[in-house]
Structure formats: structure tokens, C-alpha cells
N, C-alpha and C positions, 0 to 999 in steps of 0.2 A: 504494500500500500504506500503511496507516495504522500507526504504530508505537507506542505509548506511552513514555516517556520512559526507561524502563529498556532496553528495547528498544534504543531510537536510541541511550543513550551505548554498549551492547552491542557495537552493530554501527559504531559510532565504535571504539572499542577493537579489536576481535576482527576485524574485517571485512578486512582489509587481510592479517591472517595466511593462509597456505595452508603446509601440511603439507610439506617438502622429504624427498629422498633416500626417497622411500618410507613413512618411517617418521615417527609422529607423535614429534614434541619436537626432531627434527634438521633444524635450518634449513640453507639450500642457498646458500653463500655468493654474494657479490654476481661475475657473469661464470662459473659453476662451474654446471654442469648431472649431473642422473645421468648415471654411465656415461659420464665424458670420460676416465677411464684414469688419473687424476693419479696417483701413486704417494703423495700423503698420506692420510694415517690419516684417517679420519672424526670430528668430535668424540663423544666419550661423549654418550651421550643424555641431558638432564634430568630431574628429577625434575618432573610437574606442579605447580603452583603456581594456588593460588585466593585473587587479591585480590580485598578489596569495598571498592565507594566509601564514603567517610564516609555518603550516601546508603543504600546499602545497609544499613550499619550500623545506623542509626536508624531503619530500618523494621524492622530485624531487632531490635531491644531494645523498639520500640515493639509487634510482633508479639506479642516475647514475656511482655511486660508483660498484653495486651488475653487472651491462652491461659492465663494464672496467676489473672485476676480471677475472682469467681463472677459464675454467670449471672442471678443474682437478689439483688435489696438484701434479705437474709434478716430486717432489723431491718421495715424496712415490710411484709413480706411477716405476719410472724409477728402484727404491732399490726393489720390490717386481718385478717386470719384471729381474731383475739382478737375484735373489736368484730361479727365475724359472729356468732361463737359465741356471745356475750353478745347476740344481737337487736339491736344498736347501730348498725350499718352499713346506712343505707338509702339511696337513692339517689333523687331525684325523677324520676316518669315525664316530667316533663316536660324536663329535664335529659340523660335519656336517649334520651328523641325527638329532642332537637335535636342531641346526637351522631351520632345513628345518620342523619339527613339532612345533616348536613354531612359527613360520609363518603362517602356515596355520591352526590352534589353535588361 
């Protein structure tokens, strides 16, 4: 099975946990199995808990950074749309021959 690296530290962390007493968040202490009759109280259940690696973080600021940018440099967009409108933007066919064969090369 191939994992990706968030993956593998995932299953490095998480992997080892399995769910006790039935119920997710109550771990089953160490020699203590369901249903042995012990007459102590069970621990109160946890609250879930979601840590992220410093890894995680920085993809996650880095995400959020790359979702806030525009999808377009509006300043080049605007000066080559101008230089069209103005007949000023031409392009050599030959220029554009040699793009359009090294593309598909």
C-alpha cells in the first residue's frame, strides 16, 4: 500500500489507538477487559481533541494564503488587453509556430 507522508505520520499516531468499553473516547485500562464485573466506576468520557502537526499547520496557512490570492495578475492582464485595443499587441507567426511545435513535441 503506498501512503503519502501525511498518511504514514496519521497512521504512526492514530494507528495503534482502538476504541475501548464500547464506546469511542473510553480507553480500557491496561489487564481490564468489558464486562469483568469490577465494581469501579468507569472514567467520564473525553471531550474529542484535534491536534495538527506544525506540518499541518503550514500547509494549512500556506492553503490559505494560495485560496485569498487572485486568479489573475489583473495589472498584466489589463496592459496587454490595452495594447490589443490600441492594435499594438502582435505576435510573430513565426514565434507562434515555434510555440505551438514545441508543445506538442
Amino acid at each position: 500500500m503506498n501512503l503519502n507522508p501525511i498518511q504514514r505520520d496519521l497512521l504512526r499516531l492514530y494507528g495503534n489507538r482502538t476504541r475501548g468499553a464500547g464506546e469511542a473516547g473510553v480507553a480500557v485500562p491496561t489487564g481490564a477487559s468489558e464486562g469483568t464485573g469490577t465494581s469501579e466506576e468507569s472514567p467520564a468520557p473525553r471531550a474529542d481533541d484535534v491536534v495538527l502537526s506544525d506540518r499541518a499547520a503550514v500547509l494549512g496557512r500556506a492553503m490559505a494564503s494560495v485560496r485569498s490570492s487572485p486568479d489573475l495578475r489583473e495589472q498584466l492582464v489589463s496592459a496587454i488587453k490595452a495594447r490589443i485595443d490600441a492594435g499594438e499587441y502582435e505576435i510573430p507567426a513565426e514565434a507562434l509556430v515555434a510555440r505551438l511545435l514545441d508543445a506538442e513535441g
